[in-house]
Z-matrix of the N, CA and C atoms (Angstrom, degrees):
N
C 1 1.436
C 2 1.524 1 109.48
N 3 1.454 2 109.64 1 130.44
C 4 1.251 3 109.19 2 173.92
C 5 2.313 4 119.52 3 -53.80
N 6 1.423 5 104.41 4 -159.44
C 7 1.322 6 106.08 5 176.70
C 8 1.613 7 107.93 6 -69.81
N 9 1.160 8 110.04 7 -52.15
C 10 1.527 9 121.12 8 -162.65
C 11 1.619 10 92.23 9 -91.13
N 12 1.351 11 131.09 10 37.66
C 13 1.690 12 121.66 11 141.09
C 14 1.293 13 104.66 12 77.91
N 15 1.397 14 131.17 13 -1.80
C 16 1.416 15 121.67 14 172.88
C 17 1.679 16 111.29 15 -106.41
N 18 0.971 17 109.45 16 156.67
C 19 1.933 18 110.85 17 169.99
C 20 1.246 19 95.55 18 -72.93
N 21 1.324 20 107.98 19 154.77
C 22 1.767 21 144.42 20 154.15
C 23 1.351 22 106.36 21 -86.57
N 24 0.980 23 118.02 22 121.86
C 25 1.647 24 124.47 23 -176.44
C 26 2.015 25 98.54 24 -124.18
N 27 0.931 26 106.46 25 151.80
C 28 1.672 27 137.07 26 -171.89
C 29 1.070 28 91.05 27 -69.27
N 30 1.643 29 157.19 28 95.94
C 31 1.424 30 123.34 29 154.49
C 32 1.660 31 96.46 30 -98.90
N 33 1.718 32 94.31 31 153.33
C 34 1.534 33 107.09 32 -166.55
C 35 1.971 34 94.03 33 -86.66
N 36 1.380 35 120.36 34 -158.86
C 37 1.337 36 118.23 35 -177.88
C 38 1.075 37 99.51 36 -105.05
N 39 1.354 38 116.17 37 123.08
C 40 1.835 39 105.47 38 166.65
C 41 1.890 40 137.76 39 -31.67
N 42 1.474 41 106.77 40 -16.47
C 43 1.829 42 121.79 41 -166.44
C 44 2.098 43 75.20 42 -85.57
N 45 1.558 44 115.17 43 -9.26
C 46 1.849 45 96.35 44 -179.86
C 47 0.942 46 116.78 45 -105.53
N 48 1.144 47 118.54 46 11.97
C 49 1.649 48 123.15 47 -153.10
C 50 1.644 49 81.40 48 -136.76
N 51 1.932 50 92.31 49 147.47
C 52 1.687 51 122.59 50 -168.78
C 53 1.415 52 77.51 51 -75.26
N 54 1.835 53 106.33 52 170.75
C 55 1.198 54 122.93 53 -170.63
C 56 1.530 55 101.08 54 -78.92
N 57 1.679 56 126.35 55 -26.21
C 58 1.469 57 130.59 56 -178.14
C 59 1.852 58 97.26 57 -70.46
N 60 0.705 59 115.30 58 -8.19
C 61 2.103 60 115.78 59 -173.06
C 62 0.960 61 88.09 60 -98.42
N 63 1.525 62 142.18 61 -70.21
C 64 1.157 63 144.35 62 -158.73
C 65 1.534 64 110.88 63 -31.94
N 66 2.014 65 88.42 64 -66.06
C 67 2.136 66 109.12 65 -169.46
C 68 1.599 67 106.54 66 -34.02
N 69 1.748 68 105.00 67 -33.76
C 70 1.507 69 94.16 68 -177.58
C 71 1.770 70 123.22 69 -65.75
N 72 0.926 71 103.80 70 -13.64
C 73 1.560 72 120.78 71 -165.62
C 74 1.216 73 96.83 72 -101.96
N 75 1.548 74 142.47 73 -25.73
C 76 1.505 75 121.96 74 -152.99
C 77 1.601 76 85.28 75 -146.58
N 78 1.540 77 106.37 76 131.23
C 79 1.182 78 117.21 77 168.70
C 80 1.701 79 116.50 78 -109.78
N 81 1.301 80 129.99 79 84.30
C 82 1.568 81 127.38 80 -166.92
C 83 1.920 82 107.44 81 -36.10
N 84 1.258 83 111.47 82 -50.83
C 85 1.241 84 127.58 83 -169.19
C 86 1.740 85 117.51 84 -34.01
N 87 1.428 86 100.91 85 -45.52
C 88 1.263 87 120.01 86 177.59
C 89 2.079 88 107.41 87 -54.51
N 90 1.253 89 89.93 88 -36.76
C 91 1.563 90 89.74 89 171.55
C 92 1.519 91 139.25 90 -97.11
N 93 1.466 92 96.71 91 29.42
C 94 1.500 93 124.70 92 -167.87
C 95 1.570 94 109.83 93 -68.99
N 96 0.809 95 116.49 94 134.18
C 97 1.790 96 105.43 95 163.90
C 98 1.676 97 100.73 96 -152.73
N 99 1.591 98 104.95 97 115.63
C 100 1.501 99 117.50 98 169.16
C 101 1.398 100 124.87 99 -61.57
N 102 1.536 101 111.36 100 -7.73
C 103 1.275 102 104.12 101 155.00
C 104 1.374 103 146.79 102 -89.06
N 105 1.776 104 96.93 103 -3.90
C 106 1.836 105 115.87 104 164.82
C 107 1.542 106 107.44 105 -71.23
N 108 1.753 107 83.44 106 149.15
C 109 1.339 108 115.74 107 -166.55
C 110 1.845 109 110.07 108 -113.47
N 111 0.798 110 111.67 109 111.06
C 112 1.854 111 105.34 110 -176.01
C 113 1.723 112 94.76 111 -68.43
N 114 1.417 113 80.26 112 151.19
C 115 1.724 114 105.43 113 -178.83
C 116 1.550 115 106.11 114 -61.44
N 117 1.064 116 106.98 115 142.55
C 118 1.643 117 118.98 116 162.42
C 119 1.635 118 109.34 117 -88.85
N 120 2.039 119 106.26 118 132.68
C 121 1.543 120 92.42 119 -169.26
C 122 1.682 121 80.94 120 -150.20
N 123 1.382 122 116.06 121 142.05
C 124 1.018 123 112.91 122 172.20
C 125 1.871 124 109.41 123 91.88
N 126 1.143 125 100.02 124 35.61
C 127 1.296 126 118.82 125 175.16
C 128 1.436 127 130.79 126 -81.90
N 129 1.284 128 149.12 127 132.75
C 130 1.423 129 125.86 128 -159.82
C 131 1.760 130 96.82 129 -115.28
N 132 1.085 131 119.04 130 80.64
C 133 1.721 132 129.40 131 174.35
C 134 1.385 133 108.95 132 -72.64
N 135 1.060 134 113.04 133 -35.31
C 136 1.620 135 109.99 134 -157.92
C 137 1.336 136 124.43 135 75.70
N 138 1.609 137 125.57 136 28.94
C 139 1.125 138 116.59 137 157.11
C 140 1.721 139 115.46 138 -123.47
N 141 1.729 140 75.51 139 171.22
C 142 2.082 141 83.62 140 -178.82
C 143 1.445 142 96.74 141 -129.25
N 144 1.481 143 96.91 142 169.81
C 145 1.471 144 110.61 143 178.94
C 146 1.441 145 116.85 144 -62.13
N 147 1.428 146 118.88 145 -10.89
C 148 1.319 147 120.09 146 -168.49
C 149 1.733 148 107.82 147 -79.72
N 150 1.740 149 113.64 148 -29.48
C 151 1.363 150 134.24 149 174.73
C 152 1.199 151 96.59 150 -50.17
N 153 1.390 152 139.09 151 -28.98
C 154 1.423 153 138.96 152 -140.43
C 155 1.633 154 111.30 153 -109.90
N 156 1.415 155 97.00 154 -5.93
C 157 1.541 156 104.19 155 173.86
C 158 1.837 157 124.04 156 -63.39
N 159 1.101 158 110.53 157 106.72
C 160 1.534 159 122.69 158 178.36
C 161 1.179 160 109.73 159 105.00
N 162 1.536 161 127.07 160 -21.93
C 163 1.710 162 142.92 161 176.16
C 164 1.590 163 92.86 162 -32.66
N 165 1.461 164 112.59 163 145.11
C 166 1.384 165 116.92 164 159.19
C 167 1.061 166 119.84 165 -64.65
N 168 1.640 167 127.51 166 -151.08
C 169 1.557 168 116.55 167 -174.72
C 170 1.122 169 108.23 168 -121.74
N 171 1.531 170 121.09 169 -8.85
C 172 1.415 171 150.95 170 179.99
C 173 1.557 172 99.62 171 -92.49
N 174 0.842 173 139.47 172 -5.41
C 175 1.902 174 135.28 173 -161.71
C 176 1.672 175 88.32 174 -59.30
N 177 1.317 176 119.42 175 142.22
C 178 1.332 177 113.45 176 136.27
C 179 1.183 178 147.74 177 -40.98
N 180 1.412 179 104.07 178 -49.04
C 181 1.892 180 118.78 179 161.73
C 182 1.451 181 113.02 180 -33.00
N 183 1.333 182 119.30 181 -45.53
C 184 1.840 183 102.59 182 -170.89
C 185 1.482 184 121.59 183 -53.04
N 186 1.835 185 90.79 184 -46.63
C 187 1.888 186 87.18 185 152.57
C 188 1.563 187 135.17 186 -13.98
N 189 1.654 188 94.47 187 -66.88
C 190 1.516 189 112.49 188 -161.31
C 191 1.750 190 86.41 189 -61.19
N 192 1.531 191 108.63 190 -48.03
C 193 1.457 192 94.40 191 -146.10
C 194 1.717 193 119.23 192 -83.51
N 195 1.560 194 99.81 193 -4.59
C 196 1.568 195 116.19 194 174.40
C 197 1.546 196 91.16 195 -72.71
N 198 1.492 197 120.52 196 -47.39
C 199 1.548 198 105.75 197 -159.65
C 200 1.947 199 97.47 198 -64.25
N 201 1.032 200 131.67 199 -4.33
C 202 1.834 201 110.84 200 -175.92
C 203 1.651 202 85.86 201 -109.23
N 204 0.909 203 121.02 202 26.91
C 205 1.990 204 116.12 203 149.47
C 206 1.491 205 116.31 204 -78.95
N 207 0.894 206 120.87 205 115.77
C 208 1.437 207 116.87 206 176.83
C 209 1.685 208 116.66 207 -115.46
N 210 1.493 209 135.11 208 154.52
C 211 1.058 210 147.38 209 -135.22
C 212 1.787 211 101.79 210 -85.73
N 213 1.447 212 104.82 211 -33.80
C 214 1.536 213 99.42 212 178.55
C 215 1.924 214 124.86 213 -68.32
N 216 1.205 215 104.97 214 -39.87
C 217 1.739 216 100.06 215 171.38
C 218 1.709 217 104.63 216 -72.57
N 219 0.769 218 115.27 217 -44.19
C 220 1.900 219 109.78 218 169.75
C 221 1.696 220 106.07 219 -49.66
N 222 1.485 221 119.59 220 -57.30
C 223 1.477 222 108.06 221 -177.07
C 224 1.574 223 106.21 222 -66.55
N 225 1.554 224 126.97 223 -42.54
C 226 1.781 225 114.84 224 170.83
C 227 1.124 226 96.19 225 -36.87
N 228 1.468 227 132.56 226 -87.46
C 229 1.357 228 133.91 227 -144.09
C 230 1.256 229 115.61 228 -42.70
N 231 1.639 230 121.44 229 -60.36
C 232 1.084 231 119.57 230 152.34
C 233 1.611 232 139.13 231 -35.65
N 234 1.126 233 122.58 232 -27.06
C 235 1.620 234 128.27 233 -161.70
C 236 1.872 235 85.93 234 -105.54
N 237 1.135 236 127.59 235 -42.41
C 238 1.565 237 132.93 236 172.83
C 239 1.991 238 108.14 237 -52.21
N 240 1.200 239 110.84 238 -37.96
C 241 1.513 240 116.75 239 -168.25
C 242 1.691 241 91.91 240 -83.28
N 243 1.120 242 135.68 241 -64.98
C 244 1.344 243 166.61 242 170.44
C 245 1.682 244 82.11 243 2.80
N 246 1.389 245 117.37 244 -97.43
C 247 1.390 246 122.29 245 -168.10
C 248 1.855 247 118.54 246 -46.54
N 249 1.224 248 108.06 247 -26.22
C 250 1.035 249 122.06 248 174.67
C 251 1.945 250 119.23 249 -64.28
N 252 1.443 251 107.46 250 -49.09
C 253 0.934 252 116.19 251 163.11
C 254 1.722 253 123.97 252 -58.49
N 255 1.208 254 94.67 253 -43.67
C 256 1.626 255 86.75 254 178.61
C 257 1.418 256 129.73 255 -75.76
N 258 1.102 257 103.36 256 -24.89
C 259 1.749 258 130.71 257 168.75
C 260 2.048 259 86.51 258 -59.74
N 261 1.226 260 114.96 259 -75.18
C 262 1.529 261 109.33 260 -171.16
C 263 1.781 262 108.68 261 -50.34
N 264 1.117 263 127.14 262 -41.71
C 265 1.515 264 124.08 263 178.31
C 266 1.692 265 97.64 264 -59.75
N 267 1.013 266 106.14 265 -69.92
C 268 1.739 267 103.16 266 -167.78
C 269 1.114 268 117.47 267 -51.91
N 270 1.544 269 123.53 268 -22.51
C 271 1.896 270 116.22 269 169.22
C 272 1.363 271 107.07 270 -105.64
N 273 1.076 272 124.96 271 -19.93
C 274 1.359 273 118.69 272 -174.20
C 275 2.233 274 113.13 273 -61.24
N 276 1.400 275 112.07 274 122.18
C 277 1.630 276 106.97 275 178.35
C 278 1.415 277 89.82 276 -122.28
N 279 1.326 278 104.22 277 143.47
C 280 1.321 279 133.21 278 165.36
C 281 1.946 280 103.30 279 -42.01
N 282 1.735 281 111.22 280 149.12
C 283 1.620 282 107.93 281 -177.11
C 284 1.398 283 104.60 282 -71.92
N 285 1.447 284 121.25 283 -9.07
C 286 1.387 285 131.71 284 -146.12
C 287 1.922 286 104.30 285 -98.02
């Protein structure tokens, strides 16, 4: 037992622990705020990245043009790299 009468227990890092181990450790709720607003995605603005040539980095427009991103070409891209990566972990050996 530590000084102050309680045990020290091992906790592992959450990135090791299944997502059901984790829930015990992390309560989302605590980070609630009723004044957030979910993103707008899938918006039809009418612009392209090409509009964006010379724009500062501050423009308002990037707004507009992040909101017509939508969640499915982000998950391809991702789910396309995915197999790729694991194929590179499993052959890849150290030079050593």
């Amino acid at each position: 037992m530590g000084e102050s009468g309680r045990k020290h227990r091992l906790r592992f890092p959450l990135a090791l622990m299944s997502l059901s181990q984790q829930s015990a450790y992390y309560d989302p709720t605590q980070y609630d705020d009723p004044k957030d607003e979910m993103p707008v995605a899938g918006a039809d603005n009418g612009l392209s990245l090409a509009d964006f040539n010379g724009k500062a980095y501050n423009d308002p427009q990037w707004d507009a043009l992040l909101d017509q991103l939508t969640l499915t070409p982000s998950a391809d891209a991702i789910s396309s790299i995915i197999p790729r990566m694991v194929f590179w972990a499993a052959t890849w050996h150290p030079p050593w």
